[in-house]
Backbone bond lengths (Angstrom), bond angles and torsions (degrees), N, CA, C in turn:
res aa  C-N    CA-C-N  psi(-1)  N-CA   C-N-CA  omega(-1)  CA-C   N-CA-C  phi
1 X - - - 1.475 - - 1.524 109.44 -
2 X 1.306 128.18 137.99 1.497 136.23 175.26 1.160 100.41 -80.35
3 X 1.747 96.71 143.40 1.375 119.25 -165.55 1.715 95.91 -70.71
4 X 1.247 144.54 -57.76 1.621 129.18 159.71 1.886 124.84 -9.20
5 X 1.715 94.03 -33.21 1.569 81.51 -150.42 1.564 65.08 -105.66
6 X 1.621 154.20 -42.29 1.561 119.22 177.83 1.286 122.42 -59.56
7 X 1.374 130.53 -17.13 1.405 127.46 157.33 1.464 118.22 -50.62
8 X 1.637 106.93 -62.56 1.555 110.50 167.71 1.386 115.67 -14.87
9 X 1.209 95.05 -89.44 1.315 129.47 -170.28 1.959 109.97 -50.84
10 X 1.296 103.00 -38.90 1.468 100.57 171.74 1.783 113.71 -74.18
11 X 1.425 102.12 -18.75 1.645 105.38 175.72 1.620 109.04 -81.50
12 X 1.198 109.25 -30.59 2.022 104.05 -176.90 1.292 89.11 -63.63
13 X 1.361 127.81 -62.23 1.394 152.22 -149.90 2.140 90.03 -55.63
14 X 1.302 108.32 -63.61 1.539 89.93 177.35 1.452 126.77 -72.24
15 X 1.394 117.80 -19.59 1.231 127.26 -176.64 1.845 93.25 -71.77
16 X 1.498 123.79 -42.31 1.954 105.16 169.33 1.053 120.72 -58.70
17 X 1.427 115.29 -16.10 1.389 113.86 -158.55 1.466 102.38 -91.04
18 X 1.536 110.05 -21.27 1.993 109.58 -162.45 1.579 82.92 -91.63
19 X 1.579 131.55 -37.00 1.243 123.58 -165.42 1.880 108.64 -76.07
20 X 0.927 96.51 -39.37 1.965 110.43 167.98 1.357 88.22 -60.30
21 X 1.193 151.77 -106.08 1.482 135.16 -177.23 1.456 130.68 12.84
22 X 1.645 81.28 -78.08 1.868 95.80 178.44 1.547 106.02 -65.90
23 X 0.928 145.87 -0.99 1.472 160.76 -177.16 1.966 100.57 -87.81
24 X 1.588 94.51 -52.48 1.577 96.21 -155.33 1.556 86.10 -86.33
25 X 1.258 121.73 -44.81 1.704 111.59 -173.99 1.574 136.00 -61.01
26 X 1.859 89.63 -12.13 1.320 81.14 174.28 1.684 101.72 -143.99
27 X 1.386 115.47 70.80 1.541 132.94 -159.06 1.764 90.08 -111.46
28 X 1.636 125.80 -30.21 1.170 144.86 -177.43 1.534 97.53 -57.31
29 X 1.512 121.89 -58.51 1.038 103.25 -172.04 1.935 125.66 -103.57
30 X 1.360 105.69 1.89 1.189 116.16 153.82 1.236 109.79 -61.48
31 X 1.386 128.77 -40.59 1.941 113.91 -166.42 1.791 90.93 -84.28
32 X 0.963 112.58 -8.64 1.818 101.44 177.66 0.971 100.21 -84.50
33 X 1.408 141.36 -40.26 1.108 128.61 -175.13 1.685 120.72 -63.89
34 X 1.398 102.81 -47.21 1.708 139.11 150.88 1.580 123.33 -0.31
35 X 1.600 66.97 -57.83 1.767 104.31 -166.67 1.485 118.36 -87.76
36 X 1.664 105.25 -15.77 1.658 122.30 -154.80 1.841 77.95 -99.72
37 X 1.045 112.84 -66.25 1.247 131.43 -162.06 2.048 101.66 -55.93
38 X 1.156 115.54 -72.99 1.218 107.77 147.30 1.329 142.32 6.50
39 X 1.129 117.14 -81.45 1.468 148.38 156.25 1.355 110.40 -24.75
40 X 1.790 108.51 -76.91 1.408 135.62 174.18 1.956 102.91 -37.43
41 X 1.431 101.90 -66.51 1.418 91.58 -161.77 1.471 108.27 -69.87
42 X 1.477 131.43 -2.41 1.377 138.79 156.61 1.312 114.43 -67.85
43 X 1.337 121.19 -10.06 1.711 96.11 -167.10 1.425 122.94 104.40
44 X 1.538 112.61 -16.49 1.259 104.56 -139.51 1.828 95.66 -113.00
45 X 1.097 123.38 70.91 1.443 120.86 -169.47 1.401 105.75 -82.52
46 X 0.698 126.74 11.57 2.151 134.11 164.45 1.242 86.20 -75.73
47 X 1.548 150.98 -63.08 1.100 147.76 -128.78 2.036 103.03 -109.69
48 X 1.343 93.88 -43.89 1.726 105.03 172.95 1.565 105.41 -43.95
49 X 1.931 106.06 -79.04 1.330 109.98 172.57 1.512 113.01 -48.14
50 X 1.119 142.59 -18.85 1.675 123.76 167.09 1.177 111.19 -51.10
51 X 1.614 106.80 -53.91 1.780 95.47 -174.70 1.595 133.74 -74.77
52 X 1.354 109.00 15.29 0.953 129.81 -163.27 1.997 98.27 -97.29
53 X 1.324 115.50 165.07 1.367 116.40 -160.91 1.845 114.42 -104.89
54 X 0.727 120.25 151.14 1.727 121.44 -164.86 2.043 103.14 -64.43
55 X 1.531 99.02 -42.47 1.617 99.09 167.32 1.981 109.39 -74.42
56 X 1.222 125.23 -28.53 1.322 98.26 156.43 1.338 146.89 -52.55
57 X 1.626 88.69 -57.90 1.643 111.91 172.17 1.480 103.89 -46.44
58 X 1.401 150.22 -56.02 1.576 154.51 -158.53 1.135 92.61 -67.91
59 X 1.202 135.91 -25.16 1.576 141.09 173.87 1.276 120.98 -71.37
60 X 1.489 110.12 -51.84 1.539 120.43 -166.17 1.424 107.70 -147.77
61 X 1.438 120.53 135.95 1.024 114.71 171.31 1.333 128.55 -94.78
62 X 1.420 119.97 -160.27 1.643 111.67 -175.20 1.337 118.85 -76.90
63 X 1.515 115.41 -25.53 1.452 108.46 152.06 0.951 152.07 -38.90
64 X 1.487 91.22 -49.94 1.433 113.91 -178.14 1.617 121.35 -78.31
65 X 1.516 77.31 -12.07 1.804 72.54 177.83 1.247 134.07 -114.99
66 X 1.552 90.17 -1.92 1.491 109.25 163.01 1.732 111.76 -86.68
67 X 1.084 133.91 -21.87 1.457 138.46 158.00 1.280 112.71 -67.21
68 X 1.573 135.57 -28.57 1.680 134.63 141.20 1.307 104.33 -42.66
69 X 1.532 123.44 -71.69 1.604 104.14 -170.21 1.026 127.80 -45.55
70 X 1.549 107.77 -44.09 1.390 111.94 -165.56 1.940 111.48 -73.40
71 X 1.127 91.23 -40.07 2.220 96.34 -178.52 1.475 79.20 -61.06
72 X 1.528 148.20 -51.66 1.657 126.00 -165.29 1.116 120.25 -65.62
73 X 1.100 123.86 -27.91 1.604 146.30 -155.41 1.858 109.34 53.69
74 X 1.615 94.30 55.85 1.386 121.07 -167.94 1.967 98.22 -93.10
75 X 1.334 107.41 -23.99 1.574 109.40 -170.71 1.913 93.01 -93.26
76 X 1.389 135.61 18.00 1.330 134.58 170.07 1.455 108.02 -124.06
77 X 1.526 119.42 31.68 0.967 93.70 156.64 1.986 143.65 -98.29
78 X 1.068 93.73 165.51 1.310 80.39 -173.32 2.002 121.84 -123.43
79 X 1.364 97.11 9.15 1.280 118.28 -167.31 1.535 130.37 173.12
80 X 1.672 116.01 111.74 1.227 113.65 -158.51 1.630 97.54 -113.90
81 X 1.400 111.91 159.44 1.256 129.39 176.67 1.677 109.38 -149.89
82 X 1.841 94.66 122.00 1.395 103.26 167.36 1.517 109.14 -129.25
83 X 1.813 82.12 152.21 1.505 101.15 -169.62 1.763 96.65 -112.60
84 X 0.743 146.35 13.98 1.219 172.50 -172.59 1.705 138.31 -139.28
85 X 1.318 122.08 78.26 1.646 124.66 -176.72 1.504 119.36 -92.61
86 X 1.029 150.64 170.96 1.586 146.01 163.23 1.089 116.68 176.10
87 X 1.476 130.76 115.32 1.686 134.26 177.77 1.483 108.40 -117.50
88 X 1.274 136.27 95.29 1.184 114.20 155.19 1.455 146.94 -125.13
89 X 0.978 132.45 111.88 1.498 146.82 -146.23 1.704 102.20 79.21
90 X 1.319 109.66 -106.04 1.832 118.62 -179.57 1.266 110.72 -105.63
91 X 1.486 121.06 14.43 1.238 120.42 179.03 1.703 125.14 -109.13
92 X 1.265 124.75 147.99 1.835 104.50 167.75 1.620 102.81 -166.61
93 X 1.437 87.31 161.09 1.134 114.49 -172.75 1.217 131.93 -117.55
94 X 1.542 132.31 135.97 1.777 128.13 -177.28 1.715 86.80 -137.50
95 X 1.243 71.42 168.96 1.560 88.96 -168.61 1.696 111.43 -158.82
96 X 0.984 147.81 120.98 1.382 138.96 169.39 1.686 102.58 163.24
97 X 1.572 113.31 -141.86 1.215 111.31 -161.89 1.657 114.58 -115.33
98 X 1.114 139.71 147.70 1.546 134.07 160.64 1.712 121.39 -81.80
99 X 1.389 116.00 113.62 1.909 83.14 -173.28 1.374 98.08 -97.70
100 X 1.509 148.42 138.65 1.474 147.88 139.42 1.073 121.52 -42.14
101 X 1.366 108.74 -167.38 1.764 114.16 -159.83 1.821 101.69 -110.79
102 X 1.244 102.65 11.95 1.716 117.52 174.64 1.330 107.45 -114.74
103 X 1.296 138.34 -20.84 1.314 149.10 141.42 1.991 106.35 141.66
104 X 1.707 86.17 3.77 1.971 66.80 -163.95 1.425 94.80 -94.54
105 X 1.473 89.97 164.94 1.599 127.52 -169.33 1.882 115.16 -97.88
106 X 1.305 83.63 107.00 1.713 86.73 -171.28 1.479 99.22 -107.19
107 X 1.799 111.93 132.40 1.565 112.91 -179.73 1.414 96.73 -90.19
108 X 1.611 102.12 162.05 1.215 129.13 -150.22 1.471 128.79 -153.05
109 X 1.399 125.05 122.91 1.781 104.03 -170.24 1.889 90.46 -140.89
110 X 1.007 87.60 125.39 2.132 107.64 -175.41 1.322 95.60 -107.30
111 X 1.485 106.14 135.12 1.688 114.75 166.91 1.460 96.51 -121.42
112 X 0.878 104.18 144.31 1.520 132.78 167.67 1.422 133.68 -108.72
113 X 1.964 105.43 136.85 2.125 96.05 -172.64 1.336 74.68 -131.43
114 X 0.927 130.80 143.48 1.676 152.70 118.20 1.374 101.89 -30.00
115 X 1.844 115.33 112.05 1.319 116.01 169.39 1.122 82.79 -137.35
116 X 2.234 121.40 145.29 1.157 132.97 -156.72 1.547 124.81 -4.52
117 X 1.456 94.61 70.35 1.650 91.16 179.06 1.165 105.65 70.90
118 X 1.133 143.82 38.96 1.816 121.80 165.72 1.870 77.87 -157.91
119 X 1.839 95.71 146.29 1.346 88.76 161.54 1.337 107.84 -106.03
120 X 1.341 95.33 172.37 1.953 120.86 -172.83 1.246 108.48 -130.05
121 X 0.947 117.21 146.56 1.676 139.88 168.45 1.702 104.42 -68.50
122 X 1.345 107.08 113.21 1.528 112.71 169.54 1.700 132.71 -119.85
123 X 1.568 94.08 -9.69 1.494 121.79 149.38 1.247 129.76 -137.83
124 X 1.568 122.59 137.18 1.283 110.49 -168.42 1.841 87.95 -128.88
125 X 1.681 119.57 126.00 1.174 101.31 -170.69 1.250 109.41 -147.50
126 X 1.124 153.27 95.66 1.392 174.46 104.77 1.512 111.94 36.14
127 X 0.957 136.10 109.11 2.016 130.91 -170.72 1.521 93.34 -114.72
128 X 1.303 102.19 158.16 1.305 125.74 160.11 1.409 124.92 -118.19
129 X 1.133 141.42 98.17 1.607 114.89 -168.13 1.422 121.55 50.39
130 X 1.764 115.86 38.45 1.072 107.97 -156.91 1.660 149.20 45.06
131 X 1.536 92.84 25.90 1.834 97.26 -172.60 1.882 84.03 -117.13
132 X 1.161 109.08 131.28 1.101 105.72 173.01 1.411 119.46 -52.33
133 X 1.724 117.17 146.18 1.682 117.47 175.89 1.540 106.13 -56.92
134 X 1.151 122.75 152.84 1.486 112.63 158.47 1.442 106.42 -94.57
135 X 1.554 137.68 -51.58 1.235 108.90 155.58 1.692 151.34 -30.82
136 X 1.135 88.42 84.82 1.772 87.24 -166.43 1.617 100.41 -114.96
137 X 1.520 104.15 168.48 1.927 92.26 -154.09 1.789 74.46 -67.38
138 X 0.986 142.61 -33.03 1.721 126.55 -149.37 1.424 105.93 -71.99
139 X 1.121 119.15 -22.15 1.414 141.09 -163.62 1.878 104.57 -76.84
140 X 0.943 101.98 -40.26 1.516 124.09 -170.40 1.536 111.74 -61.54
141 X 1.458 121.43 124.19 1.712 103.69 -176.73 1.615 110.06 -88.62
142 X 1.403 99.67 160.29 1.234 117.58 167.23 1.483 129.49 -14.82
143 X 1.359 103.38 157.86 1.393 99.36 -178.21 1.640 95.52 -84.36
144 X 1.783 109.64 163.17 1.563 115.42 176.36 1.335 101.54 -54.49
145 X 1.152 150.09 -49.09 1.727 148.19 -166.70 1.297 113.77 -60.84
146 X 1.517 115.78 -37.59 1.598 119.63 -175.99 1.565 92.00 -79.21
147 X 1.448 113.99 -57.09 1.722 115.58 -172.44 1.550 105.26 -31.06
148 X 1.292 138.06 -29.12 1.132 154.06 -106.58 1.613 80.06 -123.34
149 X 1.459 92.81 -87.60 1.597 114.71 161.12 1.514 123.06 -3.79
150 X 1.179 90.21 -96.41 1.770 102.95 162.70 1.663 128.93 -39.58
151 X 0.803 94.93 -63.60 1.696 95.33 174.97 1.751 92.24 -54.78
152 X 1.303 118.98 -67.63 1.691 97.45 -165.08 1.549 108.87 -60.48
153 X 1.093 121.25 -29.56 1.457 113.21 -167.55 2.137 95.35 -64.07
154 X 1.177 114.02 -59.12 1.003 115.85 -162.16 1.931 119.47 -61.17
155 X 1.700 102.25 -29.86 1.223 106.93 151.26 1.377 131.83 -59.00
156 X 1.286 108.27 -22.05 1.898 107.74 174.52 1.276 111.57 -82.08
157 X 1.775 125.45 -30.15 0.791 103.44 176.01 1.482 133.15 -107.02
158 X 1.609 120.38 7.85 1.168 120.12 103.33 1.292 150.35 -3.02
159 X 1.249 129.17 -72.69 1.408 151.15 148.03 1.822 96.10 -38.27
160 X 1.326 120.27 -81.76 1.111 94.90 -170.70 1.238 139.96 -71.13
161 X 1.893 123.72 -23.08 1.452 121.06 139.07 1.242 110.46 -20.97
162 X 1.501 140.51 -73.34 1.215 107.06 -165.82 1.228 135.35 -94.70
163 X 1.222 116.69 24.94 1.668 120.04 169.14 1.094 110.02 -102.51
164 X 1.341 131.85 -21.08 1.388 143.72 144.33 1.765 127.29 -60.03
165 X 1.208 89.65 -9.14 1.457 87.10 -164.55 1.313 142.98 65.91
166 X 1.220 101.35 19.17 1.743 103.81 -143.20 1.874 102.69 -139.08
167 X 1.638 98.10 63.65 1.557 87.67 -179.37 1.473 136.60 -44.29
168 X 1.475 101.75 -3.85 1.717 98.45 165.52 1.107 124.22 -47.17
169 X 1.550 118.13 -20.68 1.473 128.20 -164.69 1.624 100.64 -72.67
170 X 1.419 98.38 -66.42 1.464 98.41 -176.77 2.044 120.91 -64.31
171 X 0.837 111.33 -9.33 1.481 133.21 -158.16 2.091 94.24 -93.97
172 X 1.358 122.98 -0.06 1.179 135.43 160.80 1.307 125.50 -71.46
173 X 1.621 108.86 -30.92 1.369 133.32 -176.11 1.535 125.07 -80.88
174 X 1.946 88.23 -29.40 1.565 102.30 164.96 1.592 127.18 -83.84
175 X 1.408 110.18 165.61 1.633 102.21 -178.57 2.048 98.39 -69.27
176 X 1.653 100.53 172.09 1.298 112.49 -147.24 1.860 106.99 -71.41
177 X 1.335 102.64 -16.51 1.407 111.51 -176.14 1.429 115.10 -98.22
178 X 0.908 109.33 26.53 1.908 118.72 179.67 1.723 98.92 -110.18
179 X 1.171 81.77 137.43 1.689 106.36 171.24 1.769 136.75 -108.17
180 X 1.323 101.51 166.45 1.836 79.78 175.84 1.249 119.65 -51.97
181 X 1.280 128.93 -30.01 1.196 154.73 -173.00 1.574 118.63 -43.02
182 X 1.160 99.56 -47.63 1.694 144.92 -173.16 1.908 107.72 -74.51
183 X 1.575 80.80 -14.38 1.918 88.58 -166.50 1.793 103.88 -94.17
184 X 1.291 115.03 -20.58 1.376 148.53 -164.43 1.380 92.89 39.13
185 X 1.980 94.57 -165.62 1.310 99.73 176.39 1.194 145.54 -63.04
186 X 1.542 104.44 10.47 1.715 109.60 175.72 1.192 116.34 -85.08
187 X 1.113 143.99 -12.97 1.377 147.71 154.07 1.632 116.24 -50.13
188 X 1.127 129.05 -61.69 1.163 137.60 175.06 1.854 93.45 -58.92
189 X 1.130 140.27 -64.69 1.075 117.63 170.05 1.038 149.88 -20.48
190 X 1.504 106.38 -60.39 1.807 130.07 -179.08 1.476 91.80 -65.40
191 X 1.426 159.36 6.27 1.439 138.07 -157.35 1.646 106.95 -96.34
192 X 1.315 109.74 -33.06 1.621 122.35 164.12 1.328 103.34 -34.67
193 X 1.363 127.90 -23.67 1.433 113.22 -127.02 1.780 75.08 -127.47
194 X 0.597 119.48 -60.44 1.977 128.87 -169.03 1.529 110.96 -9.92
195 X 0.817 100.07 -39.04 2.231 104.61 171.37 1.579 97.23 -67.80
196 X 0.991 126.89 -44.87 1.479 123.07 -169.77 1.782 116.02 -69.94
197 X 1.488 98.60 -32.47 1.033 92.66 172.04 1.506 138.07 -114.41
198 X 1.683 92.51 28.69 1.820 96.29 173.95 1.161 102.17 -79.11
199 X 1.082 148.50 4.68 1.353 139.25 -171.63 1.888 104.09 -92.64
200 X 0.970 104.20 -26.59 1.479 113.77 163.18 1.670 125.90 -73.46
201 X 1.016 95.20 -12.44 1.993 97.34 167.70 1.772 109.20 -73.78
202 X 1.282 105.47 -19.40 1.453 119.30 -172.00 1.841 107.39 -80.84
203 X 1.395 101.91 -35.63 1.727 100.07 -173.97 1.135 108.99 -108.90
204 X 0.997 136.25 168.80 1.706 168.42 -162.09 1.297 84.85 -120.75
205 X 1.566 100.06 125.49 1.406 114.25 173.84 2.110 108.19 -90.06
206 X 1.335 84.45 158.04 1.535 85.98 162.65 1.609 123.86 -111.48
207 X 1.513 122.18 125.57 0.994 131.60 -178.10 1.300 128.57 -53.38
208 X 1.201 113.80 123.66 1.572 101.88 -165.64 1.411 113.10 -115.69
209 X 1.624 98.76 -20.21 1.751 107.31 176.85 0.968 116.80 -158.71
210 X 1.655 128.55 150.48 1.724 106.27 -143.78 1.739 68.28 -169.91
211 X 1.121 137.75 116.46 1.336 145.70 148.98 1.473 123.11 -139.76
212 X 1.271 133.69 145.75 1.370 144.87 164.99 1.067 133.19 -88.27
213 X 1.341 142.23 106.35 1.665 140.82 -149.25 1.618 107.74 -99.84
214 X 1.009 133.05 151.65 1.424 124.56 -146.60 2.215 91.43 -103.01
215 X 1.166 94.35 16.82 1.276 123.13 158.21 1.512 121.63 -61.22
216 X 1.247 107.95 -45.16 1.595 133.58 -124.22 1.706 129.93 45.12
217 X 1.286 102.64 38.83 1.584 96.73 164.28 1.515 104.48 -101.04
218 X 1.568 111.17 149.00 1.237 108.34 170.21 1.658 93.49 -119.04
219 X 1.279 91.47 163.11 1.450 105.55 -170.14 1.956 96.03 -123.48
220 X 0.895 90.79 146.27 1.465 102.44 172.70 1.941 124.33 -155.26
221 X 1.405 103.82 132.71 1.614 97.09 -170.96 1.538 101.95 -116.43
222 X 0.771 112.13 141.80 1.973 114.71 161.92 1.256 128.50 -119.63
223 X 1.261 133.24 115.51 1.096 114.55 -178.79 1.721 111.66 -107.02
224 X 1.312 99.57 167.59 1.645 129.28 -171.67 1.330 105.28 -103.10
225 X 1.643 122.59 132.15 1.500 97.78 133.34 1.650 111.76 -147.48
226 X 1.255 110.46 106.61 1.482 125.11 -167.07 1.367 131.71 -101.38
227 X 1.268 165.59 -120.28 1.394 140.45 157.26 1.204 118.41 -49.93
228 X 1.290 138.54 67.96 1.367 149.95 174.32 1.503 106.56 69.42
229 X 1.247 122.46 -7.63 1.836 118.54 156.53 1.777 103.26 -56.45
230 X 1.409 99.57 145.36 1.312 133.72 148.52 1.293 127.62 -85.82
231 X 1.876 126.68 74.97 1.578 95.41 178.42 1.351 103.50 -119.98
232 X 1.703 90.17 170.23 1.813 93.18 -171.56 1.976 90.89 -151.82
233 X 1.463 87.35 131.25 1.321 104.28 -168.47 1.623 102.31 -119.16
234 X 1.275 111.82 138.40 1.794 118.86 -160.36 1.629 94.50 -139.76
235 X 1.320 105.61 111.84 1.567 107.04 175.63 1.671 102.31 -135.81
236 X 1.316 110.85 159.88 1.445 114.69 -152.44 2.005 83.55 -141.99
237 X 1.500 129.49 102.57 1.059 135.28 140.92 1.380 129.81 -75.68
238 X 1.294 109.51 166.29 1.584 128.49 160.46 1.705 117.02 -151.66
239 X 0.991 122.53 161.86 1.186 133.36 -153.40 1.321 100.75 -102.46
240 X 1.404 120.07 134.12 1.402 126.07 -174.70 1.824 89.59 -151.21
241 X 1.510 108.19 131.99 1.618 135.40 -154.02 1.407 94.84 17.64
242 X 0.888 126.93 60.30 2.225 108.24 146.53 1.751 91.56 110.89
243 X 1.285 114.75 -7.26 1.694 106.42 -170.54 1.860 107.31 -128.30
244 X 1.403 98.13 149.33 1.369 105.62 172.29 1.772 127.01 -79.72
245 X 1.223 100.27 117.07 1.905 107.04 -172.15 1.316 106.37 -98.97
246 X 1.617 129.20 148.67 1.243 122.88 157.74 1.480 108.27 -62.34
247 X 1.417 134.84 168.97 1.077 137.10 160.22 1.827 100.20 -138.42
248 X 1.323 123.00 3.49 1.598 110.65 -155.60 2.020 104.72 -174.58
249 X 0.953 101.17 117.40 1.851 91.91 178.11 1.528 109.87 -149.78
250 X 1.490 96.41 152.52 1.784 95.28 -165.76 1.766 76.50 -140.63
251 X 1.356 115.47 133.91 1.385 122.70 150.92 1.510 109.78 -118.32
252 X 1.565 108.51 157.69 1.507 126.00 160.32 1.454 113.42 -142.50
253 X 1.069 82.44 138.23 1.892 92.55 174.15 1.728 111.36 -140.63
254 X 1.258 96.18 133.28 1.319 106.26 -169.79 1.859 114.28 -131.83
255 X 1.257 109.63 165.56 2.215 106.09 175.82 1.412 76.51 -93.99
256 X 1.637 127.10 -76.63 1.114 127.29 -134.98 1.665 109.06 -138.32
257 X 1.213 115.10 178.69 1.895 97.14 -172.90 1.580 110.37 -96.21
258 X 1.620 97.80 -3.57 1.797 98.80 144.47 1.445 138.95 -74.84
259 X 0.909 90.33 -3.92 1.730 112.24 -156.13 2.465 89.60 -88.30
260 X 1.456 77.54 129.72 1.851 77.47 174.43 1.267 104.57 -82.78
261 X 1.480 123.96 127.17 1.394 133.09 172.35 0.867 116.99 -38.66
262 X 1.531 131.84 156.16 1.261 133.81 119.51 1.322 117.37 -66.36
263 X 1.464 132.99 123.20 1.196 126.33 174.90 1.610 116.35 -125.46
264 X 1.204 124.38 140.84 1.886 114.87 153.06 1.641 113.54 -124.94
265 X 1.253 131.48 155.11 1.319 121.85 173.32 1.806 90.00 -143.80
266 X 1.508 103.64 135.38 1.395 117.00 159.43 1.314 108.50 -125.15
């Protein structure tokens, strides 16, 4: 054999060997993914969210992230392909496509953390033509019970800022760098009104509008209706580390639809 063609041949020969490598080094986080995906198209989201990472989870819960699979049609899959591998130190990466059980091919990019020895899923992210999805499970609002939640929690403390006087109260609800300032002049407004609306710390509002802006603000309204008042409270969050912040609130309270509002909007 010519010494050209044992070089050849010794170069294919290392080039299987570096690609068998990259195969074996990062096979750890292909079966998580494997395994995540798996799971999902079973039903079985006790087991999905396991593989998932402790900084995800603080982000999103199991709801929420099973309502991501499902708007992707991420819980049908039946076969993944990456063209893309990468581990380095506690970190990794896949990259390529998901195919479903209808045949289409959804692109796809998984990050990976090493938590006690096992890896976890710490991004799960959906591409389009390379433009990131905007549906992402984080993106997604609340379940109706928390919506529920929030709006009343944030009306009490509301409510009690102003019988106290003391917008610090409500200013808990906002992210950490907001000020009275931030509350404008509708606060000082609504205070006329604060007897009228303790009676609303008592009820659970009903949701009247609940949308997600491809922003990530969600908007959310609740309305009241308690000794013959009309109120309706409109607050607009976003998520700052893993939690929902006000960024925006408009109340009205009214007796009757003759009656001139009280209104504030920030």
């Amino acid at each position: 054999m010519k010494t050209w063609q044992k070089v050849l041949i010794g170069a294919v020969v290392a080039a299987i060997a570096i690609v068998a490598l990259i195969f074996w080094a990062t096979g750890g986080i292909a079966r998580t993914a494997d395994d995540f995906f798996s799971a999902a198209k079973a039903g079985d989201m006790d087991s999905a969210y396991a593989l998932t990472s402790q900084q995800l989870q603080e982000g999103t819960s199991q709801e929420e992230l099973g309502r991501f699979l499902h708007a992707s049609k991420l819980d049908q899959v039946i076969e993944t392909s990456w063209s893309s591998r990468s581990i380095q130190a506690d970190t990794g990466t896949l990259e390529g496509t998901a195919t479903t059980g209808t045949g289409a091919k959804i692109p796809l990019r998984l990050e990976f953390v090493k938590e006690g020895g096992e890896w976890r899923i710490i991004l799960l992210k959906k591409t389009v033509a390379g433009i990131e999805d905007s549906n992402s499970a984080v993106s997604l609002p609340p379940l109706p019970d928390e919506q529920r939640r929030m709006v009343l929690q944030d009306t009490r403390r509301l409510i009690e800022a102003l019988i106290d006087n003391n917008p610090e109260h409500f200013l808990k609800g906002w992210p950490e760098e907001a000020t009275v300032e931030n509350l404008g002049e509708g606060f000082s407004t609504l205070r006329p009104f604060a007897d009228r609306m303790v009676a609303l710390a008592q009820q659970e509002p009903k949701i009247s509008a609940a949308a997600m802006g491809k922003d990530g603000v969600l908007l959310l309204e609740g309305t009241y209706r308690v000794a013959g008042d009309l109120a309706i409270m409109r607050l607009e969050y976003m998520k700052f580390d893993g939690a929902w912040k006000i960024v925006s609130y408009n109340y009205k309270i009214s007796a009757d639809p003759d009656t001139d509002p009280g209104e504030t909007e920030e």
